[in-house]
C-alpha positions in Angstrom: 0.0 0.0 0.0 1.1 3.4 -0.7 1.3 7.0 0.9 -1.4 7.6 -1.1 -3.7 5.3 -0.7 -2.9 4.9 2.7 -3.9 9.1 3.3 -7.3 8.2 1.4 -8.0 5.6 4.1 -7.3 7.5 6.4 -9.4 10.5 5.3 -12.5 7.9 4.8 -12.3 6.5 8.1 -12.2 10.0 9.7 -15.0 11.4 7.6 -16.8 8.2 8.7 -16.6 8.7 12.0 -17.2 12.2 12.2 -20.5 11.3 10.3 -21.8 8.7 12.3 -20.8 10.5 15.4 -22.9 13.5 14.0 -25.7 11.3 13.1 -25.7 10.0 17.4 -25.2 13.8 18.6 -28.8 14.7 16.4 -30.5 11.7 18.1 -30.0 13.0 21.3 -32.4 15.7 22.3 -32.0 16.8 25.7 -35.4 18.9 27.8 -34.7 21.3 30.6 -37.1 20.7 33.7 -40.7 23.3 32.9 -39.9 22.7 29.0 -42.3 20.5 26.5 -41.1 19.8 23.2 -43.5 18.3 20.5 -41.5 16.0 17.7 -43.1 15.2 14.8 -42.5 12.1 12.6 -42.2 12.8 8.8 -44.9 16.2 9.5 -47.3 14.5 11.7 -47.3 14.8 15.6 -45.6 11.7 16.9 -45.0 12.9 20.7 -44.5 15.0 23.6 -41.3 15.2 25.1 -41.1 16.2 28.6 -38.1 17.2 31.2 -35.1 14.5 30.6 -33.1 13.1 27.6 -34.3 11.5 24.9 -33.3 9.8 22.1 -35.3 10.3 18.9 -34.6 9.1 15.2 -32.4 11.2 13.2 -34.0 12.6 9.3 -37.6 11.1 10.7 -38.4 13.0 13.9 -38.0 16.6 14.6 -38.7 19.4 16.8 -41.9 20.9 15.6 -41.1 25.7 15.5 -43.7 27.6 16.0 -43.2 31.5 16.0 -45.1 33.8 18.5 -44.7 37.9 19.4 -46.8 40.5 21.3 -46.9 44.0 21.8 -45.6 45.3 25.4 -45.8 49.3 26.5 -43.8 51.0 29.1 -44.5 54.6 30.0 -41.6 56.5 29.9 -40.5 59.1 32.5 -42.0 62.4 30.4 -45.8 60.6 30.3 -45.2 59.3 27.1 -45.6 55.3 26.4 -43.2 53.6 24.4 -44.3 50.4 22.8 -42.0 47.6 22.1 -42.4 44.4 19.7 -41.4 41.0 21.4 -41.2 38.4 19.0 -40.2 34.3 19.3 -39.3 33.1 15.7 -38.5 29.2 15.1 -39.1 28.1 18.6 -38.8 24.4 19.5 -39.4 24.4 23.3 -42.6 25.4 25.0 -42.5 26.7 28.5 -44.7 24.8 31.1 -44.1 27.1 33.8 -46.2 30.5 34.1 -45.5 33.6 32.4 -45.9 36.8 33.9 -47.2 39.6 31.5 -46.9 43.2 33.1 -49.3 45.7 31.1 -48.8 49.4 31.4 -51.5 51.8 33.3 -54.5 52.3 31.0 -57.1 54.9 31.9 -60.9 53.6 32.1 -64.1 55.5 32.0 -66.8 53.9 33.2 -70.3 53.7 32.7 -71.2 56.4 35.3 -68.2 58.8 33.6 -65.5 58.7 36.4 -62.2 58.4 35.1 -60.2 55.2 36.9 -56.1 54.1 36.3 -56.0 50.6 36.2 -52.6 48.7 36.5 -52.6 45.2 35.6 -50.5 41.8 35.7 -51.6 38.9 33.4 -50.2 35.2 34.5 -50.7 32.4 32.6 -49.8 29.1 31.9 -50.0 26.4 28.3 -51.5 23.7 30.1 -52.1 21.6 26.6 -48.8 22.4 24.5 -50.1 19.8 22.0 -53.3 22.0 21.3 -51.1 25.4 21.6 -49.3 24.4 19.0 -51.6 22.8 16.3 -54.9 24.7 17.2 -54.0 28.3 18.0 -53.2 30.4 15.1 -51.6 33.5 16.4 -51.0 32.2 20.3 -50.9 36.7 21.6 -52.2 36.8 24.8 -52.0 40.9 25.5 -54.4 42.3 22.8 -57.2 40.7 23.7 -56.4 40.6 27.3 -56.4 44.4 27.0 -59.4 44.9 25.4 -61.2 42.6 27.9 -59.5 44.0 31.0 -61.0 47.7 30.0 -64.8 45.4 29.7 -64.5 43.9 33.1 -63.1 46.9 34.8 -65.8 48.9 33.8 -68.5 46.7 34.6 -66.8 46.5 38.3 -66.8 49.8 38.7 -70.3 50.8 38.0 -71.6 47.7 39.9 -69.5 48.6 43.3 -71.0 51.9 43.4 
């Protein structure tokens, strides 16, 4: 055998290795603790993946992205509100643990015409990743938490008096 030959050996076993060792680190799909992952097998749902590693089947399964964002305003010192996009583009992992959403101060009128300053804090929670995922088509929480925060608020108002 010659140098030659014996440097082309060499350079297939390497590159054969290297590939198979790639094809055992994309089997291996490791979930923080309050993370859900949802894998789908050849672009169907196949499974839910919880907290712990797990070993899933390289060019079949994979991590199904979604893509979220939402609107959040701050008021700024001089009274003015400045309003900020948030956005979550080819996301794999869905958090399980709550999210805390901190809306600015909004002013309310009511249905007897006094003038309230509400201040609110939204929590929630995906409880059903699976339907999150596959049945909501623009998961954005604020806007119509908004909208019914100002409702509810002045419905309180007018019935505590």
């Amino acid at each position: 055998m010659d140098s030659t030959s014996m440097a082309i050996a060499i350079a297939g076993g390497v590159l054969g290795v290297s590939l198979v060792l790639a094809i055992v680190w994309s089997s291996v799909v490791i979930v923080k603790e309050r993370e859900v992952m949802i894998i789908e097998r050849i672009g169907r749902f196949h499974t839910m993946l919880t907290a712990g590693v797990h070993f899933i089947f390289p060019f079949m399964d994979t991590p199904k992205k979604y893509n979220f964002r939402y609107w959040t305003a701050q008021n700024a010192g001089d009274g003015s509100l400045s309003v900020q996009l948030v956005e979550g583009k080819n996301l794999n992992r869905i958090f399980a643990q709550d999210i805390i959403l901190d809306f600015p101060r909004q002013h309310v009128i009511t249905k007897d015409n006094a003038s309230v300053l509400i201040d609110a804090v939204l929590s929630f929670k995906v409880v059903n990743p699976r339907q999150m995922i596959y049945s909501c088509q623009h998961p954005s929480v604020p806007q119509c938490y908004e909208a019914e925060l100002a409702k509810v608020c002045t419905e309180f108002a007018a019935s505590s008096r």
